[in-house]
N, C-alpha and C positions, 0 to 999 in steps of 0.2 A: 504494500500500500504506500501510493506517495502522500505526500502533505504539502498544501501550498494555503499562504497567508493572501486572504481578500477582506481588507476595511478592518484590519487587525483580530479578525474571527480562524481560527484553523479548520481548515474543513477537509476531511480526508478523501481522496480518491480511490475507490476500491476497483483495482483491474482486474478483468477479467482473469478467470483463473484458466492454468495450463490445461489441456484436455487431459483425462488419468490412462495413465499407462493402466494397456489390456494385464489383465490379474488373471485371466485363463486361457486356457488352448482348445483347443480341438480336436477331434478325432476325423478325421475323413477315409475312409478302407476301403477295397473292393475285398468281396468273398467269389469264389468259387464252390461249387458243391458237385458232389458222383451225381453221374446221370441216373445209377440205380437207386437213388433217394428218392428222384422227383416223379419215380416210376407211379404212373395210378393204378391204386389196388381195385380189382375188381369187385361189387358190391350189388346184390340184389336189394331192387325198390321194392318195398311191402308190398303200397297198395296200388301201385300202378299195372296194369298189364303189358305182357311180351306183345312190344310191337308196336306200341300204343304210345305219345314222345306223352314225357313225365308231367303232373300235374304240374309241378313247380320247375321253371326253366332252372339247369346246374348255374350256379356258380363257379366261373372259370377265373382260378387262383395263378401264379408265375410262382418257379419253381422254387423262390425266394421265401414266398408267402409261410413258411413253416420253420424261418430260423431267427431265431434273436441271436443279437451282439450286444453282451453285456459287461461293464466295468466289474471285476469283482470286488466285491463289500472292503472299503477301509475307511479309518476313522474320520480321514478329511471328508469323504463322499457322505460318511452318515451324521454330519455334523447340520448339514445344510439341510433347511425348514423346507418340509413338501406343502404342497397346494392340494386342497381338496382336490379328487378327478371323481369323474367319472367313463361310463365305455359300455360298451354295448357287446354282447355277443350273441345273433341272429339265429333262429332258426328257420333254413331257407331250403331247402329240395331234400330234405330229410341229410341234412347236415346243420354241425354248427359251423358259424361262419363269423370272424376268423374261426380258422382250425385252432389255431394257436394268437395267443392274445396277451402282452406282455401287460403289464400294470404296475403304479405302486403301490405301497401299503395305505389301506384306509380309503381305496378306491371301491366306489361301487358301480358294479357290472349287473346290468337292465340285461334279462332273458327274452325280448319280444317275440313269437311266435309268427311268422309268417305263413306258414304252411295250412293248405286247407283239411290237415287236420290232427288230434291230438298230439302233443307230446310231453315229457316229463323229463326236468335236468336235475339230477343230483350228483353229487361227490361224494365218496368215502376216502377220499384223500386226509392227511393227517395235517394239512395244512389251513385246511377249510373244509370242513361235512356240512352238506346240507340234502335236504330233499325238498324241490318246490312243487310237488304235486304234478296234475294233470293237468292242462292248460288248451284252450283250442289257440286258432288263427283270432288274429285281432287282437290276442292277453296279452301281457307283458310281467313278470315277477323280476325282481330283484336281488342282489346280495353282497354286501359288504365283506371288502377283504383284507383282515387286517393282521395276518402273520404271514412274513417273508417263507415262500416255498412254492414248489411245484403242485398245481391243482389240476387233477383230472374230472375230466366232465364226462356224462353219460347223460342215455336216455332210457328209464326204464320199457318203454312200447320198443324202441327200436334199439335193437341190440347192437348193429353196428353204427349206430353214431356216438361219436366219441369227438373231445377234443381238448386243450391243454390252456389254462391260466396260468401263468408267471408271474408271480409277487414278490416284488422285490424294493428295498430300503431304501431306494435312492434311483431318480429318474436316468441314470446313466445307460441307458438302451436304446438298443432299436432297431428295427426289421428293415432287411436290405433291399432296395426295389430289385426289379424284375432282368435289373443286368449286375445285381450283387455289389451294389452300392450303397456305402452304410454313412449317416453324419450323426455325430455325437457332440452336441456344441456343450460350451462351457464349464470345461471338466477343468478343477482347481490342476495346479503346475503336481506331475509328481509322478513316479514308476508305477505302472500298475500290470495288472492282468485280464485281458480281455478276454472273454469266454466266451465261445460260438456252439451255443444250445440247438440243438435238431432230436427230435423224439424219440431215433433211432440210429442214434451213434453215443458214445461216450464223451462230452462237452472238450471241445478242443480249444486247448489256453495258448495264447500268444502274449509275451510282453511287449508293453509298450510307455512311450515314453511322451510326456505331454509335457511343452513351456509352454510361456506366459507369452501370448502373443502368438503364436504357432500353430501349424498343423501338420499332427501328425498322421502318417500315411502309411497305415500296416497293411499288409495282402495276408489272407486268412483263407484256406482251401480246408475242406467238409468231406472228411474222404471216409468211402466205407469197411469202417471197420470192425473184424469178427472178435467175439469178445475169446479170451482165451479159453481154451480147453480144459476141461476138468483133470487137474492129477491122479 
């Protein structure tokens, strides 16, 4: 601040201040994944018949749609105040839709029912149990999630639909579009370990390293692998 004397009065000048040096980084990656990941299982429709195109048109996902890229948990990451959320996960051609649905803690996830006709979502996962009954098209139920873990979803009427909640302590995620392109903004300066989750692999960890002002640029490939053999 300067100071200058008018009519013998001091009146300070307050200049503007400097713009503040960036305090975080970012993460910018591409992923890769096996083509036998993204392979579609084959699935009989209950109530539709052979031949007949489905009541509800499919929902067509990119081979991405099933992987999170997540920060693993450290104290700088869980020190920082989360914001109410909320997220939606659809039931749509006798699927849920996302398959997979990352979130954070204390987020509540809306089961809306699109399909013309019943279905029921529960979890016996130890992260979140719940059962929300039976519901037509048009309902919608609810449910709050507020322990970090992996939540599996089910539908009592239909036995193969299935699909995955991610809850996690800290908003550091996120699903790669559809050419394996991931952005992770504002991650404090510091080493960590990114972890690339898919349902049907064992989570693959890459370090990396984030300054202030920066970004950094991991390549992260999703390969199929057989878990070992029994001794």
């Amino acid at each position: 601040m300067r100071t200058i004397v008018i009519m013998g009065l001091l009146v300070g000048l307050v200049t503007a201040p400097l713009p503040a040096q960036a305090v975080t980084g970012r993460i910018e990656g591409m992923a890769s994944i096996a083509s036998r990941l993204t392979a579609p299982r084959q699935r009989v429709r209950v109530y539709d018949e052979p031949g007949t195109p489905p009541s509800t048109p499919p929902v067509v996902v990119h081979p991405f749609a099933g992987v999170v890229m997540v920060l693993e948990s450290t104290p700088a990451l869980l020190r920082l105040s989360q914001p109410v959320q909320h997220a939606a996960m659809t039931q749509h051609g006798e699927h849920f839709v996302p398959h997979v649905l990352a979130v954070t803690n204390g987020t509540t996830v809306a089961f809306p029912n699109e399909d013309p006709l019943y279905h029921n979502v529960f979890s016996l996962s130890s992260a979140r149990s719940f059962d929300l009954g039976r519901y037509t098209r048009g309902q919608s139920k609810s449910v709050r999630f507020t322990r970090a873990g992996v939540v599996q979803i089910f539908c009592h009427i239909h036995a193969d639909m299935n699909a995955y909640i991610l809850v996690y302590d800290h908003p550091f995620f996120a699903v790669p579009d559809a050419q394996g392109r991931f952005i992770i903004e504002g991650v404090p300066p510091g080493d960590y370990t990114l972890v690339a989750w898919h349902e049907r692999v064992r989570p693959i960890r890459t370090p990396v390293r984030v300054e202030a002002g920066r970004t950094a640029t991991p390549s992260v490939a999703i390969p199929l692998t057989d878990p070992p053999a029994n001794p």
